[in-house]
C-alpha positions in Angstrom: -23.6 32.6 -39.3 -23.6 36.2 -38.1 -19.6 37.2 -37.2 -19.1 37.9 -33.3 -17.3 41.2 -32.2 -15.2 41.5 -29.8 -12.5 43.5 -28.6 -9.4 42.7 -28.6 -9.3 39.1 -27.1 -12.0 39.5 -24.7 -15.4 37.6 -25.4 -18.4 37.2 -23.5 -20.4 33.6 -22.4 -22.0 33.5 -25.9 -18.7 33.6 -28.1 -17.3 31.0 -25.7 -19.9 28.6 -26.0 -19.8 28.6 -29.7 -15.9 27.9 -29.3 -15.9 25.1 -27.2 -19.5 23.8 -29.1 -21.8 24.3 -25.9 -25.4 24.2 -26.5 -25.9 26.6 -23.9 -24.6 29.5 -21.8 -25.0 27.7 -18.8 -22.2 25.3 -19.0 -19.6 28.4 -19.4 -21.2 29.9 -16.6 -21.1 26.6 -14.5 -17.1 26.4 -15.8 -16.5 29.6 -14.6 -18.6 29.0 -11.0 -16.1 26.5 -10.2 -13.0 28.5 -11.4 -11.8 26.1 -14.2 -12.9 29.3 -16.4 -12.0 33.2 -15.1 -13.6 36.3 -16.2 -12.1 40.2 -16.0 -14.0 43.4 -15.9 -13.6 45.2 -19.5 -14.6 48.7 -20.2 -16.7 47.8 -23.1 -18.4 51.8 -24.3 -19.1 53.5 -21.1 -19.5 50.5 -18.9 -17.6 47.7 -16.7 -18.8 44.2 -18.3 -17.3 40.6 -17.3 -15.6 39.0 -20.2 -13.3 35.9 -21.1 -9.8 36.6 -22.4 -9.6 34.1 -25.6 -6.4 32.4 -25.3 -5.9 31.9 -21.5 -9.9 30.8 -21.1 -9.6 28.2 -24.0 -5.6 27.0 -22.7 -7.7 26.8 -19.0 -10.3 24.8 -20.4 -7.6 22.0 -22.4 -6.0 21.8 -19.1 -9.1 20.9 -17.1 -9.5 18.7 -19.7 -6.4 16.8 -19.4 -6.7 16.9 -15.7 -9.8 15.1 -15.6 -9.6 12.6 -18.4 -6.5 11.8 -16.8 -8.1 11.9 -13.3 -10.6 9.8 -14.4 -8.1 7.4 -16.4 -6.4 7.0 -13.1 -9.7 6.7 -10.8 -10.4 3.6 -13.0 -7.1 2.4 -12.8 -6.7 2.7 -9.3 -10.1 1.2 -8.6 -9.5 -2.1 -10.8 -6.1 -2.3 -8.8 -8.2 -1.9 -5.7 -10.5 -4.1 -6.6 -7.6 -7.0 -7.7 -6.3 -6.7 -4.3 -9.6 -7.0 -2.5 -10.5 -10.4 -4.6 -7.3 -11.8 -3.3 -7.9 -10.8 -0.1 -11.1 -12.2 -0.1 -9.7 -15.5 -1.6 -6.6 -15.8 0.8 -9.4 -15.7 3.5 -11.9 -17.8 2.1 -8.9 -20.4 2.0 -7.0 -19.5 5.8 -11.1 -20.2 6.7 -11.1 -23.4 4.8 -8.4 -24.6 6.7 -10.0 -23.2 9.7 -12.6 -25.5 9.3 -11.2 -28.5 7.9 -8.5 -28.4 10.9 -11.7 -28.0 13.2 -13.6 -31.3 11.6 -10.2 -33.1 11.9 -10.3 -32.2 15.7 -13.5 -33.0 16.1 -15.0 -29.7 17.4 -16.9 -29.7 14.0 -18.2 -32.3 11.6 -19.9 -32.3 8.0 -23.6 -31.9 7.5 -22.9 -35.3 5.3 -21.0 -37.1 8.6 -23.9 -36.4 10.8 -26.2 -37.2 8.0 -24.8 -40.6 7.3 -24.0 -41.4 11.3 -27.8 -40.4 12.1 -28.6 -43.0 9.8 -26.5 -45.4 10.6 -28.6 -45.0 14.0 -31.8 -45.1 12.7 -30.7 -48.1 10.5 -29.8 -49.7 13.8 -33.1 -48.7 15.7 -35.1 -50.0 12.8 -33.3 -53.5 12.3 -34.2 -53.5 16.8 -37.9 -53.0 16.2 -38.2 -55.0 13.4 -36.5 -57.9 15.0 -39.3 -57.6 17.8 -42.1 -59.5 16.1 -40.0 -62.6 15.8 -38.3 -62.0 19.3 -42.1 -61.6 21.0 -44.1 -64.1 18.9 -43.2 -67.1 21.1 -43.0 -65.3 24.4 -46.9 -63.7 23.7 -47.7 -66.9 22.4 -47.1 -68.6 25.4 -49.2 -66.5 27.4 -52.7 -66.4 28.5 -53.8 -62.7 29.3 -53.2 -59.5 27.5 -51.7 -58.2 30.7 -48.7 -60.4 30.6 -48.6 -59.9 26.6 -48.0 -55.9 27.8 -45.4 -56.6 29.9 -43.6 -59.0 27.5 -43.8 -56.3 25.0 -43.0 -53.3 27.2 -39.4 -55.1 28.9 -38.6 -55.5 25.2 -39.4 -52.1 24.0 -37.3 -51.0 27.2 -34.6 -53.0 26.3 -34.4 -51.6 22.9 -34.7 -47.9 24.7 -31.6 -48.8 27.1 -29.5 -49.7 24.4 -30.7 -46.8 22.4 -29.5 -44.7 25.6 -25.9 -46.5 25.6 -25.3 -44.7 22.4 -22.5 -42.4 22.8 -20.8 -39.8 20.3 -17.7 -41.3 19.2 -15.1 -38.9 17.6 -12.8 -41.8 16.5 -15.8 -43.3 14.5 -16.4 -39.3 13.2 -12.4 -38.8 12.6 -12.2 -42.0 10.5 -15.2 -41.0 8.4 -13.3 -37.7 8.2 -10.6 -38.9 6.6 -12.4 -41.5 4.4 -13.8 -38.7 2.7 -10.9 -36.8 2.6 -9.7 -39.5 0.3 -12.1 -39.8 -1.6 -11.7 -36.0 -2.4 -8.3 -35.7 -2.7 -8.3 -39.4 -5.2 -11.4 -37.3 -7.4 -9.7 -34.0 -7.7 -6.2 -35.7 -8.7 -8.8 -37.4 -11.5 -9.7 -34.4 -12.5 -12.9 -34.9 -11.9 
């Protein structure tokens, strides 16, 4: 390896870059573009050249060094903290809305997907058992009966009835709150199982 001149402690891009272990000029020059590296005019012969000062350039470039892997040490630091305290934010608000919502059901301003699902049944259950019972209701009255006329109309006052009973059905919050808390129970008895 050929041996750089220089004088006295003033070097140019290319001794620089082989001190610091560079593969190019162009990250001293980038350095120096955003001031973490300075240059001076020397009167190198007969002309005005920029040049790096050894020492100062090399202390400039361990203390931008130290600033930033400490910079970066405390970016990451600062951003799991950050990032800690945003998870428990976002728990502490999953759970106020949890209570939200349960204190809602318990009201009965809202109700479970499964509560509706198992009341709509319960009312189809009970609109089934009606229309099944009709056959055995009807078979006597049709029976008894000469034209298909008055076989409609025997049929027709029945299905009726079944629709007026049908329109008697009202929402009942007390039937909602007790399945409510039934299930409530049954929660709370499977998570003190562990379960």
């Amino acid at each position: 390896m050929p041996e750089i001149e220089f004088e006295e402690n003033y070097v140019d891009a290319k001794f620089m870059r082989r001190v610091f272990g560079f593969k190019s000029v162009r990250r001293i020059q980038q350095l120096t573009q955003d001031g973490v590296l300075s240059t001076c005019e020397v009167k190198v012969g007969s002309r005005k050249v920029k040049r790096y000062d050894l020492c100062p350039t090399v202390l400039s470039y361990i203390g931008y060094l130290k600033t930033e892997s400490a910079g970066a040490y405390t970016d990451k630091k600062e951003q799991k903290i950050l990032e800690k305290m945003q998870a428990e934010i976002d728990y502490k608000s999953a759970k106020a809305r949890m209570a939200e919502i349960e204190l809602e059901e318990l009201a009965g301003h809202m109700h479970a997907a499964e509560d509706v699902e198992k009341m709509t049944a319960d009312l189809c259950l009970a609109v089934r058992s009606m229309l099944l019972a009709l056959p055995g209701q009807l078979a006597v009255d049709v029976a008894s009966v000469s034209t298909a006329t008055e076989a409609q109309v025997i049929i027709k006052d029945a299905a009726c009835h079944i629709l007026d009973e049908l329109s008697r059905y009202e929402y009942d919050p007390k039937e909602y709150r007790r399945r409510v808390l039934e299930r409530k129970e049954w929660q709370d008895a499977d998570e003190e199982s562990g379960e």
